[in-house]
C-alpha positions, 0 to 999 in steps of 0.5 A: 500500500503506497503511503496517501498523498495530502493536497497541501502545498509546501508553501502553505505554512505558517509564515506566510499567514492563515492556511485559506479554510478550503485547503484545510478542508481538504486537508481535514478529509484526507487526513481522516481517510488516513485515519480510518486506513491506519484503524483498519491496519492496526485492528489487524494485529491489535485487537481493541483499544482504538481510545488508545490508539486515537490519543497516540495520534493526537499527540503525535500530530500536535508534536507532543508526548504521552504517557501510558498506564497500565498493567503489564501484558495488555500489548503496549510495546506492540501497539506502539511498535505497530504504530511506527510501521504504521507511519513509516517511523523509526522505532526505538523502545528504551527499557528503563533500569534503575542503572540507566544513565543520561549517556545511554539515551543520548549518546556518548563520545568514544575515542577512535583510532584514524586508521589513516593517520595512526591518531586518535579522534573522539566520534560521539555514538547516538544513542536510542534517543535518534529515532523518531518514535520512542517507547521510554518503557517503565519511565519510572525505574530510572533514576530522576537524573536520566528522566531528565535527559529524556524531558529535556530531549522532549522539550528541547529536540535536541540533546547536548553531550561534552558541550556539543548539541545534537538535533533531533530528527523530526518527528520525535514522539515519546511515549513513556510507560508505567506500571500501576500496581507496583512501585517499589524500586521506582522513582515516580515523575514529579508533577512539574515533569508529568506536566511535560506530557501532552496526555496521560492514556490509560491502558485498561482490559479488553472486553470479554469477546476482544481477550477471545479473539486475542487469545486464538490468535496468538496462538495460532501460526498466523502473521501479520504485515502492516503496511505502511499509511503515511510517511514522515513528510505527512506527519511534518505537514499534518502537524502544520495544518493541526494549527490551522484548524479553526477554534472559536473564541467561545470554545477557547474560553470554554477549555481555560474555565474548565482548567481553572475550575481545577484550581482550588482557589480560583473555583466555586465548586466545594468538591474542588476545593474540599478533594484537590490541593493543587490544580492544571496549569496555562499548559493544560490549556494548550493540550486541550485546544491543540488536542481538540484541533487534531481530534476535529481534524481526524473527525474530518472538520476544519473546526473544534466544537466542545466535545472535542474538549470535553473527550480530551479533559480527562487524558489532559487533567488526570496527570495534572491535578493533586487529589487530596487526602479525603479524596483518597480516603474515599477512593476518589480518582482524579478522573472522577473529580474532572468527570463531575467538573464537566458535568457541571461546567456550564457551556456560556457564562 
């Protein structure tokens, strides 16, 4: 299957003003296309979990990362092994130890023998961080000082080694994993690090009828070949027209009341105030547009409407918000709390 093509123009970017609505419209059709092909690939080899996947690709076309959490064994690695064949992309999988260091992800320098003049020259060796897709797996084993090379790489696209920086290719898009029944011998992400990550996805148990169909499957002798969908040149464009896509200035207001109503002391909601001690920052709310643009333009709109927004609250706060001590004392999730909190919200003020 040939990659599908995008009718964009190349010269068609954001320095040269406003993308016009019709090629955003198109764009839009072309990219749910796409969208519905790679869903048909990838149930070929996964079974379930489309939410999962969706919130993947969101992230990916808004040039942000994720986090996933979930018990072992329900297919993550190869979900997003599957995803990388998918795009065209090059896949490295990190597997976070307790003895990893900074230099292991990023890369180190070596000395090196020049054969043709018997001296000796440092060459720097890349490390698994030179791909374009990236499974940090069990992001919390490692120790915070390697957690950090990896944010700064994510934020920066670029990482620096002996005073030389190295540039990232583009895309790069990390996905970190986590385990949440276990966390001896773990070092957690601190909240300001957690905030770095555009979505928090929770990975949950198949169905009763998807868990048959994967087990006859796996074991039987049948093997699967993902063809690829898109390609790097695609997503560079996709993530392009993603700004493009039109929100009103109600929406807007819409998605910032919804984040500062997470904040206990700027909110009129007592749940808030009595189950939260500290709320999303200005960067929820850049997730929550930029997420509600991707969704509108793999739904095939040139427009964001409020349920984008709505359906993006959850993988957008739930990593974001401190739940207090009566809210554990009463088995309160932070997603019960943002559940509650969209209910009430009220769309016009």
């Amino acid at each position: 299957m040939e990659p599908l093509p995008l009718p964009v123009s190349e010269s068609l970017s954001s320095k040269h003003g406003p993308m016009p609505e019709k090629f955003v419209v198109s764009a839009a059709e072309q990219v749910a296309g796409a969208h519905r092909v790679m869903l048909q690939q990838m149930q070929r080899v996964i079974i379930g979990q489309q939410e999962v996947l969706d919130l993947m690709l969101l992230g990916l076309f808004c040039q942000g990362h994720c986090i996933l959490e979930g018990v072992p064994g329900l297919a993550k690695t190869l979900m997003i092994s599957s995803l990388s064949q998918l795009l065209s992309l090059r896949f490295n999988r990190v597997q976070f130890t307790p003895d990893l260091m900074p230099s292991d992800i990023t890369g180190t320098e070596i000395l090196q023998e020049d054969k043709r003049t018997g001296g000796r020259e440092l060459r720097f060796v890349k490390g698994p961080l030179f791909a374009n897709l990236i499974l940090a797996d069990e992001i919390n084993r490692t120790p915070p000082k390697t957690q950090a090379a990896l944010l700064q790489a994510m934020q920066e696209f670029h990482v620096t080694v002996a005073g030389q920086t190295w540039e990232l290719e583009r895309p790069f898009f990390v996905l970190g994993t986590q385990n949440p029944i276990e966390s001896e011998g773990t070092y957690p992400l601190p909240e300001a690090q957690l905030d770095r990550f555009m979505f928090k996805i929770k990975v949950g148990y198949p169905t009763l009828d998807d868990e048959v169909s994967i087990a006859m499957s796996t074991t039987s002798t049948a093997t699967v070949k993902l063809e690829p969908v898109i390609n790097k040149a695609h997503i560079l464009k996709i993530q392009q027209i993603v700004r493009h896509v039109i929100v009103s200035k109600s929406v807007a207001h819409y998605a910032v009341r919804l984040v500062r109503g997470t904040r206990p002391q700027e909110t009129d909601y007592e749940y808030i105030k009595q189950y939260l001690t500290w709320g999303a920052g200005p960067r929820a709310c850049q997730a929550l547009l930029l997420g509600a643009k991707a969704r509108a333009l793999l739904d095939g709109r040139p427009h964001v409407s409020l349920d984008d927004v709505r359906s993006l609250a959850k993988p957008v706060l739930r990593h974001r918000i401190v739940t207090s001590f009566a809210a554990e004392s009463e088995n309160i999730s932070s997603d019960d709390i943002v559940d509650q909190l969209v209910s009430d919200l009220p769309e016009m003020v």
